[in-house]
C-alpha positions as CSV (number, residue, x, y, z in Angstrom):
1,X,-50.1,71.6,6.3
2,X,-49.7,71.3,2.7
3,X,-48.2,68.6,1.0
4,X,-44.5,69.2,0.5
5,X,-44.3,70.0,4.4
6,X,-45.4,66.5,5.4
7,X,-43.3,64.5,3.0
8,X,-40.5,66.5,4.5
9,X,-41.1,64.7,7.9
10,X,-39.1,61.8,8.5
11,X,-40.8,58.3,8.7
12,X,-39.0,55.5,11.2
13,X,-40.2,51.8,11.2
14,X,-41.2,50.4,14.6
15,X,-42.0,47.0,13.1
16,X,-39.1,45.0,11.1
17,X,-40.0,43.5,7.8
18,X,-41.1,39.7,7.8
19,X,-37.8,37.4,6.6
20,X,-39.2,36.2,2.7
21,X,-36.8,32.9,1.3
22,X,-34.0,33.5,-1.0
23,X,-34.7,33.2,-4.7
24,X,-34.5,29.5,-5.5
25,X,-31.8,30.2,-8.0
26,X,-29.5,30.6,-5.0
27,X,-30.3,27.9,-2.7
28,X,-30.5,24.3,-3.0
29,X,-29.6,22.0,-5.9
30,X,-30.1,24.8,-8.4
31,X,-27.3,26.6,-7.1
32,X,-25.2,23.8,-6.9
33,X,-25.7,22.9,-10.9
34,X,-25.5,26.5,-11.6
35,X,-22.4,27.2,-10.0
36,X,-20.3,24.0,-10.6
37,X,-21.9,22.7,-13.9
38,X,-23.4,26.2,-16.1
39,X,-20.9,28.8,-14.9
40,X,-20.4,30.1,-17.7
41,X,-20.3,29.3,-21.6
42,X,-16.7,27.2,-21.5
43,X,-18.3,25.4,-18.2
44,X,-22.1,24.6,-19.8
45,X,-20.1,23.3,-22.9
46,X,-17.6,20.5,-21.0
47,X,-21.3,19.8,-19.0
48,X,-22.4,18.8,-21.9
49,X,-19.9,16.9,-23.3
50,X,-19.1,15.1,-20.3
51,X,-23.0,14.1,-19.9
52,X,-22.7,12.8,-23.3
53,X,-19.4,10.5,-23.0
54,X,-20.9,9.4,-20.0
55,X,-24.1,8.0,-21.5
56,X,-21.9,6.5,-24.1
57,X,-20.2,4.4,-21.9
58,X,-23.3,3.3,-19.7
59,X,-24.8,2.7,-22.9
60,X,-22.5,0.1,-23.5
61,X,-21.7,-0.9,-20.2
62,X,-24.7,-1.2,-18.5
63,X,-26.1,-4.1,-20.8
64,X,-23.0,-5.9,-20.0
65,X,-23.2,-5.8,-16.5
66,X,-27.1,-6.5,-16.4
67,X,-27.2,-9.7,-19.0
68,X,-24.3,-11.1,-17.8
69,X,-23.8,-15.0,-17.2
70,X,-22.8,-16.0,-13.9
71,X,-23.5,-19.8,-13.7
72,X,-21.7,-21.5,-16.6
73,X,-19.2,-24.0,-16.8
74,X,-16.9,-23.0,-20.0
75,X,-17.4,-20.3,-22.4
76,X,-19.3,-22.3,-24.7
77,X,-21.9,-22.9,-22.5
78,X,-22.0,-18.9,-21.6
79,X,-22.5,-18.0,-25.4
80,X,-25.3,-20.4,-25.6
81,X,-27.5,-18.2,-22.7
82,X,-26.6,-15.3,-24.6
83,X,-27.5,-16.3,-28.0
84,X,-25.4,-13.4,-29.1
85,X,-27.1,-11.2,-27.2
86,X,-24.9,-8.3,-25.4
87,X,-23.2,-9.3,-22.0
88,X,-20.7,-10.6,-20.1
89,X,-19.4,-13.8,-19.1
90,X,-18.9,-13.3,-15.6
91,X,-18.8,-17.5,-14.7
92,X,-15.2,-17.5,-15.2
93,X,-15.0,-15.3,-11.5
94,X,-17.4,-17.6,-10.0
95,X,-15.8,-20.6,-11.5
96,X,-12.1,-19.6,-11.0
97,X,-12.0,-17.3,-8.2
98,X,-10.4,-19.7,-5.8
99,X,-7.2,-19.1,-8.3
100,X,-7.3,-15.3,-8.7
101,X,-7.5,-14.8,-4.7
102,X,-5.0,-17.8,-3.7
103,X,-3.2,-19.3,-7.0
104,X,-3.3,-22.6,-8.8
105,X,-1.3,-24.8,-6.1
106,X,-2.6,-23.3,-2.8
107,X,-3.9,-26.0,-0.9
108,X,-8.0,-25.2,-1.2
109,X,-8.7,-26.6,2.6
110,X,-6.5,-23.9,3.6
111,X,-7.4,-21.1,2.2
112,X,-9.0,-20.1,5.9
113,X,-5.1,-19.3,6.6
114,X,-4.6,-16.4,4.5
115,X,-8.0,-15.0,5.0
116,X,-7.4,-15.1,8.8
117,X,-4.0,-13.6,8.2
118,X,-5.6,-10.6,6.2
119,X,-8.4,-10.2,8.7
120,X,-5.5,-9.4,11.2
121,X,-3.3,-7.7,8.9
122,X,-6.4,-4.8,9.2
123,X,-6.5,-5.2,13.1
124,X,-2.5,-4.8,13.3
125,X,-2.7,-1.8,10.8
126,X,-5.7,0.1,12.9
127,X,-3.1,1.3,15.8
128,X,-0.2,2.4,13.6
129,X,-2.5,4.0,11.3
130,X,-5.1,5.9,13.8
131,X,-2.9,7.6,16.6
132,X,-5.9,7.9,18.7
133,X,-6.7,4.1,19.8
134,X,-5.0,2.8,22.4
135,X,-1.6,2.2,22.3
136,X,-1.3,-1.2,24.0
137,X,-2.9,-2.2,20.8
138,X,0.7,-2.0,19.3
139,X,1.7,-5.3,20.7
140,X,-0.7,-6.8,18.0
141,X,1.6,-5.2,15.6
142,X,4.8,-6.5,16.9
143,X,3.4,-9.8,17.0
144,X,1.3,-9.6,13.4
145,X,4.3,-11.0,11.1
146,X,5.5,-13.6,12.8
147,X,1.7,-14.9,13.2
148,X,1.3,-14.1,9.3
149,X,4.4,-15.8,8.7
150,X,2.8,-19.1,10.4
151,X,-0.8,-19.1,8.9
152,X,0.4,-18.5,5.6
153,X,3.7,-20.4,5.2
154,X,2.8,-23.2,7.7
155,X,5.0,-25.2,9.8
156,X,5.9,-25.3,13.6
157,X,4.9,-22.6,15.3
158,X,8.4,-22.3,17.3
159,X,10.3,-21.0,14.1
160,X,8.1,-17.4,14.3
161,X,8.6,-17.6,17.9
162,X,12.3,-17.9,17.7
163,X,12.2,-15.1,15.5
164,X,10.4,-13.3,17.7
165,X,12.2,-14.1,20.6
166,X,15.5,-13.2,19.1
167,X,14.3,-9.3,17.7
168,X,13.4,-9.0,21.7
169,X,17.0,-10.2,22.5
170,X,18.6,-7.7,19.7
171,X,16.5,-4.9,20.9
172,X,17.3,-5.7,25.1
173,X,21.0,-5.6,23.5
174,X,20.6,-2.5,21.3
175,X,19.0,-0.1,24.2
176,X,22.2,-2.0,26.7
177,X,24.9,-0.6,24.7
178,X,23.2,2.2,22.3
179,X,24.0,4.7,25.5
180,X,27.4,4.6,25.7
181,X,27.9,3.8,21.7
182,X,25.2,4.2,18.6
183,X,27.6,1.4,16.7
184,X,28.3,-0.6,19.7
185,X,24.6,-1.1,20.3
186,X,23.3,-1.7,16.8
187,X,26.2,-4.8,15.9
188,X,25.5,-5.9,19.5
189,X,22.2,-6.2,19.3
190,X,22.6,-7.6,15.4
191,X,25.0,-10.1,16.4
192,X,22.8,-10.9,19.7
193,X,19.5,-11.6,17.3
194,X,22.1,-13.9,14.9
195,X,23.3,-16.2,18.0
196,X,19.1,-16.1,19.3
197,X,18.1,-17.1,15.9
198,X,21.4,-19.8,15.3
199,X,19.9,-21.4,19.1
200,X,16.4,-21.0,18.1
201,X,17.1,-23.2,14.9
202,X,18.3,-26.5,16.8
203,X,15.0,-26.0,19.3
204,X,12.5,-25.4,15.9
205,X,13.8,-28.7,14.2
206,X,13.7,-31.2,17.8
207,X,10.4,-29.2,18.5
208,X,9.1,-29.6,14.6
209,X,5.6,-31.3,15.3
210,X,4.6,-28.3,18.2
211,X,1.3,-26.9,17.1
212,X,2.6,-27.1,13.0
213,X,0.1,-26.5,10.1
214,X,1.0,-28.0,6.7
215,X,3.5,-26.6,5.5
216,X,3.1,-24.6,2.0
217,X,6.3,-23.9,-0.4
218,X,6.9,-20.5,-1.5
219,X,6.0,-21.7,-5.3
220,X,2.6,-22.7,-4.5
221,X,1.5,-18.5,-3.6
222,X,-0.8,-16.8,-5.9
223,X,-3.1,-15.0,-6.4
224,X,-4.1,-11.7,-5.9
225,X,-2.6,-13.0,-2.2
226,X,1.2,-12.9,-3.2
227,X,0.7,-9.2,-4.7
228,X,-0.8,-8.3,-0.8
229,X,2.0,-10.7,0.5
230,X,4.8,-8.2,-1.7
231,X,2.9,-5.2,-1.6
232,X,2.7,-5.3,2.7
233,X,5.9,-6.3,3.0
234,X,7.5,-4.5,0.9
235,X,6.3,-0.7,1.7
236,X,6.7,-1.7,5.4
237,X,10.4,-2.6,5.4
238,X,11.1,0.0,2.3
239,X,10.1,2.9,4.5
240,X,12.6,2.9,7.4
241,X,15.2,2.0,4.6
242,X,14.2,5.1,2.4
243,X,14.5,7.3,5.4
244,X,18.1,5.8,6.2
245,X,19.0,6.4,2.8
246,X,18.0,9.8,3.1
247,X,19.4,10.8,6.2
248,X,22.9,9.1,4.9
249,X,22.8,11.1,1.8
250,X,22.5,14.4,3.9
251,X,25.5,13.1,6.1
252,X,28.6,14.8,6.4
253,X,30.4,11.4,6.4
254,X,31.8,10.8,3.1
255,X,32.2,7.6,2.7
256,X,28.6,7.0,4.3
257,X,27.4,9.8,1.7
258,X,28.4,8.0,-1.4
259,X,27.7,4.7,-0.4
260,X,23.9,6.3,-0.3
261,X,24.2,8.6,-3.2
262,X,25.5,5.6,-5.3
263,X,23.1,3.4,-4.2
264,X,20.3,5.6,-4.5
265,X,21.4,6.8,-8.2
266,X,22.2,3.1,-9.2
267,X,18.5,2.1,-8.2
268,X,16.8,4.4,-10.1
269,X,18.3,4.2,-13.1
270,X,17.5,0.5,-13.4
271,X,14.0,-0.9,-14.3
272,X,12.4,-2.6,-11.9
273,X,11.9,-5.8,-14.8
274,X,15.6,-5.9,-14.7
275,X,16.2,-6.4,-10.9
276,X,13.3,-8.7,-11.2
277,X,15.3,-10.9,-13.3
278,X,18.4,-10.6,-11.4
279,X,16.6,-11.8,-8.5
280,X,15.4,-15.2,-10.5
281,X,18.2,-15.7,-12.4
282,X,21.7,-13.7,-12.3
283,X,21.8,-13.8,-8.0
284,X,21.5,-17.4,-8.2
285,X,25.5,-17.5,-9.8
286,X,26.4,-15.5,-6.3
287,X,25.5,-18.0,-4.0
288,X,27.4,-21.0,-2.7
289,X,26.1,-24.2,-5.1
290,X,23.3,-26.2,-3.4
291,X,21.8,-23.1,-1.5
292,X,18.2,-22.8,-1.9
293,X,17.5,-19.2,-1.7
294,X,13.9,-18.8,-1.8
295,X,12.5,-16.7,-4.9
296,X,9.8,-14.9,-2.9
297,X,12.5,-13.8,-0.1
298,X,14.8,-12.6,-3.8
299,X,12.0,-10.8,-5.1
300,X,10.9,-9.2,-1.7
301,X,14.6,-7.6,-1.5
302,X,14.6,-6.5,-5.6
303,X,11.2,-4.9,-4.9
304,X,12.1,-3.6,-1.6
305,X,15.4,-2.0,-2.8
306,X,13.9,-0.3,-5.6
307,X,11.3,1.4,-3.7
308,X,13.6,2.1,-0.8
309,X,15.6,4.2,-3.3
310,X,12.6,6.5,-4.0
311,X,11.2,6.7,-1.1
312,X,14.9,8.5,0.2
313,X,14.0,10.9,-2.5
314,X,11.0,12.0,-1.2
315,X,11.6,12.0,2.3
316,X,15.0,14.3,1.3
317,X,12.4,16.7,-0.4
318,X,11.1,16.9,3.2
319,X,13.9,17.4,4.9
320,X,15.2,20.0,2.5
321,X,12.1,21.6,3.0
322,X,12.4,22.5,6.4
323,X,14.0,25.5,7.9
324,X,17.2,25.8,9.0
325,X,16.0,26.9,12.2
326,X,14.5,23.7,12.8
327,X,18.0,22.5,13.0
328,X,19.3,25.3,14.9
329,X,16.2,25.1,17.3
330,X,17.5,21.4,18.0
331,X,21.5,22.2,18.6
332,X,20.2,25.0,21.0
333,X,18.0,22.6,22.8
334,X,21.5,20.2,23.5
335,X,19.6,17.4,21.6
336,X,21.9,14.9,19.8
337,X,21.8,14.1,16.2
338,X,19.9,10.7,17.0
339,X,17.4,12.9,19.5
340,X,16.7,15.8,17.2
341,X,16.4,13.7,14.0
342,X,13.9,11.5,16.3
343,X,12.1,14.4,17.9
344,X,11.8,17.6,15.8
345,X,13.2,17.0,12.2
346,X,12.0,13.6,10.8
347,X,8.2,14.3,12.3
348,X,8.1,17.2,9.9
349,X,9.7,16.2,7.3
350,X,7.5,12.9,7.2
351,X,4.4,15.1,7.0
352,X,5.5,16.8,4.2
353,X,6.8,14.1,2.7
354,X,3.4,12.5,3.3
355,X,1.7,12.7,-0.5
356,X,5.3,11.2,-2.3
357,X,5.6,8.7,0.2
358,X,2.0,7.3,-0.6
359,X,2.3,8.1,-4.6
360,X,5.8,5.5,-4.4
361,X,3.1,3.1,-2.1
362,X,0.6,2.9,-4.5
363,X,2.9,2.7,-7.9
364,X,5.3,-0.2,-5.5
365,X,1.7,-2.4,-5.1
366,X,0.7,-2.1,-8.7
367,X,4.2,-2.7,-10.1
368,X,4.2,-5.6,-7.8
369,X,2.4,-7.4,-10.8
370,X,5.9,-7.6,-12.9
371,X,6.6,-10.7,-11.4
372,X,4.3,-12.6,-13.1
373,X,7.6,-12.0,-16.1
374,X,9.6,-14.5,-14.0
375,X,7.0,-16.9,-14.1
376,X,5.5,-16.3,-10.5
377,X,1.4,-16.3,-10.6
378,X,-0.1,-13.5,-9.0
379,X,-3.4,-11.6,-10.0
380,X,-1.9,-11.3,-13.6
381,X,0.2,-14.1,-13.9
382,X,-3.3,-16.7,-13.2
383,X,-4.8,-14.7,-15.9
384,X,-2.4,-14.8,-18.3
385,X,-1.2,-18.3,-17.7
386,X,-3.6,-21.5,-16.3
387,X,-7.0,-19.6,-16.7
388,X,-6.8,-18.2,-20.8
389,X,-4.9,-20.9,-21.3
390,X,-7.4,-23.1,-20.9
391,X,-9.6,-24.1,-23.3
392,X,-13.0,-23.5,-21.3
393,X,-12.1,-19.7,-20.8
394,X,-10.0,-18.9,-23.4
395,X,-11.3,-15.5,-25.0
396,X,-12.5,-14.2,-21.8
397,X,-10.8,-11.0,-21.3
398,X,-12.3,-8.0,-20.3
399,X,-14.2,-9.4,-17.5
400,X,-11.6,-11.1,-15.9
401,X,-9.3,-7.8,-16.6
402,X,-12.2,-6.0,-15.0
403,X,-12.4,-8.0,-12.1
404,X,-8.2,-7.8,-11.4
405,X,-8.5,-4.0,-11.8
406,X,-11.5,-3.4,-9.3
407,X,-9.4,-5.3,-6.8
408,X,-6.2,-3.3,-7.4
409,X,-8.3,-0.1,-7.5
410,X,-9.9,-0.9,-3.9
411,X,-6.8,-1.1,-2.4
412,X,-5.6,1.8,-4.2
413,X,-8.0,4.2,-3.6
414,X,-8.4,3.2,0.2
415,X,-4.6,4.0,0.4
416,X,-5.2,7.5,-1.5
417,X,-8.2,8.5,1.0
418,X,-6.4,7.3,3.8
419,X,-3.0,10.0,3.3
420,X,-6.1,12.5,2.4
421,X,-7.5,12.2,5.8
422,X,-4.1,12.0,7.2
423,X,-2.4,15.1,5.7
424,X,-6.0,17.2,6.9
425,X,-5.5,15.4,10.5
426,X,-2.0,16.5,10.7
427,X,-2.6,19.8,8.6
428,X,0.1,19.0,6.2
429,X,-0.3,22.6,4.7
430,X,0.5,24.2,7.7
431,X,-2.5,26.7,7.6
């Protein structure tokens, strides 16, 4: 056979091939810093520069942070351990960190109360904010701010459970007469909870010494604990009024429309500084002379107001967002307005709404740091006031900035990853 022939004969593999590694420049770490960091001449360039600002700032940073001073009395005493050497002069957080958690006035053998009070605010949260624990857990919720209010403003313990007691008689009220009449049931069970709380009062005062911690006036909070005290309360009572605001703006009512539209516009277009003031200074004139209105309660309703306002915004982005088959879907199905608001429109909408919602929670915490303008110690106000003030830590800035920042940043950020992992759980996107 000569050679052309048996080239000509068709040659089949009975054994496969032994699997060889893939090149190392696509696998592994090398892949990962070729795609994402040297992609490409723009890409290789910001590498660079970024690497280089980076080492900049640990350049100055890091011998800061590593030389710093943490057992010194006054500054005086931190510059002489130095020797003007680089670092910081962290003693004013060990020294002072009673006042940037809890204020100046706080009594210091009680700062166990608002610590246990925080501790439960995170067991009261876990239910409402993971849908998969049990939901008997709930009750811990219910009963977390009238236990707060107790550990943290002191007293007898029968004015929270008066309180409590007359919600439960306003709600027994509410679902009595909400079945033949929406407005029937909700002044009933308003004017119910009124009469509960007027009783409660006379049994709270002839019951005063009943299990009562010392009792601690709304002028001696601070701290980094009032902005969690405004912050909390604030974004929990500012999100069922945002999504009544919204829902009256989209109501076919008039006069319920405008009351909305008018309070929503008037809101926004007013700083929060200025309702801050009006809430120290200008509401004062409005009530009856000798009435002691307390300024945290003021504030709180300012503060709550103004987010309230936004938070209607974003929630009517939602509900414009939906279909109007979602609407149609619910008048076919012989829901009410109350049952398909409840039941089909507002879940949607709220997921939507879900990124706004937390954006106006995050910005509504760290604005809650305007109050120290009116004279009210918080993070900033301590700061700015009693500790620089002083003449053993005045000139101490960036670390005590530094260490108000990291604070507000933690709760921040744990708010941010927290809507992340909810809008994937609830696939936000729809995909």
């Amino acid at each position: 056979m000569s050679d052309t022939q048996s080239h000509s004969v068709s040659f089949v593999r009975e054994t496969t091939i032994p699997q060889q590694a893939p090149p190392a420049v696509e696998t592994g770490a090398i892949k990962w810093v070729r795609e994402n960091l040297f992609n490409g001449v723009a890409g290789s360039i910001l590498t660079l520069l970024s690497i280089f600002v980076i080492y900049k700032i640990l350049v100055g940073t890091v011998p800061w942070l590593v030389n710093g001073v943490w057992d010194t009395d006054n500054i005086r005493e931190c510059r002489e351990v130095l020797e003007g050497a680089t670092g910081g002069c962290f003693s004013v957080i060990t020294e002072r960190w009673n006042q940037l958690l809890f204020g100046i006035a706080y009594p210091s053998d009680q700062y166990w109360r608002p610590t246990l009070a925080f501790v439960l605010l995170i067991v009261a949260l876990l239910p409402v904010l993971f849908m998969t624990l049990p939901r008997a857990l709930l009750i811990v919720t219910g009963l977390y701010p009238f236990l707060a209010f107790w550990l943290i403003w002191g007293g007898t313990i029968m004015v929270p459970i008066m309180a409590m007691v007359g919600f439960g008689i306003g709600y027994l009220v509410y679902r009595r007469f909400v079945v033949d009449s929406f407005a029937m049931g909700f002044f009933g069970g308003v004017l119910a909870a009124l009469i509960a709380w007027w009783v409660g009062g006379f049994l709270s005062g002839a019951m005063s010494g009943f299990l009562a911690l010392e009792a601690v006036p709304s002028r001696d909070m601070g701290g980094f604990m009032l902005n969690m005290i405004l912050g909390v309360v604030c974004v929990s009572l500012s999100l069922p009024l945002g999504i009544v605001l919204a829902l009256g703006r989209q109501s076919s009512m008039p006069i319920i429309k405008w009351i909305c539209v008018i309070f929503i516009e008037f809101i926004r277009g007013v700083p929060l500084i200025t309702l801050l003031f009006v809430a120290n200074v200008v509401l004062a004139y409005f009530l009856p002379p000798g009435t002691n209105f307390d300024l945290i309660l003021r504030v709180i309703i300012m503060i709550t107001m103004f987010a309230a306002a936004y938070i209607a915004e974003v929630i009517r982005g939602g509900l414009a967002a939906l279909p109007r088959g979602q609407y149609e879907a619910a008048d076919s199905l012989g829901l009410d307005y109350a049952q398909a608001m409840r039941l089909i429109i507002l879940p949607q909408a709220l997921k939507i709404s879900i990124p706004g919602i937390v954006n106006v929670a995050v910005g509504l915490f760290k604005d809650t740091t305007l109050v120290s303008v009116i004279s009210m110690f918080d993070l900033v106000g301590m700061i700015r006031g009693p500790i620089l003030a002083s003449t053993d830590w005045n000139g101490v800035y960036w670390e005590l900035w530094g260490f108000a920042s990291l604070l507000f940043f933690v709760v921040c950020y744990g708010i941010s990853q927290y809507s992340q992992w909810l809008e994937r759980q609830l696939a936000t996107d729809h995909r």
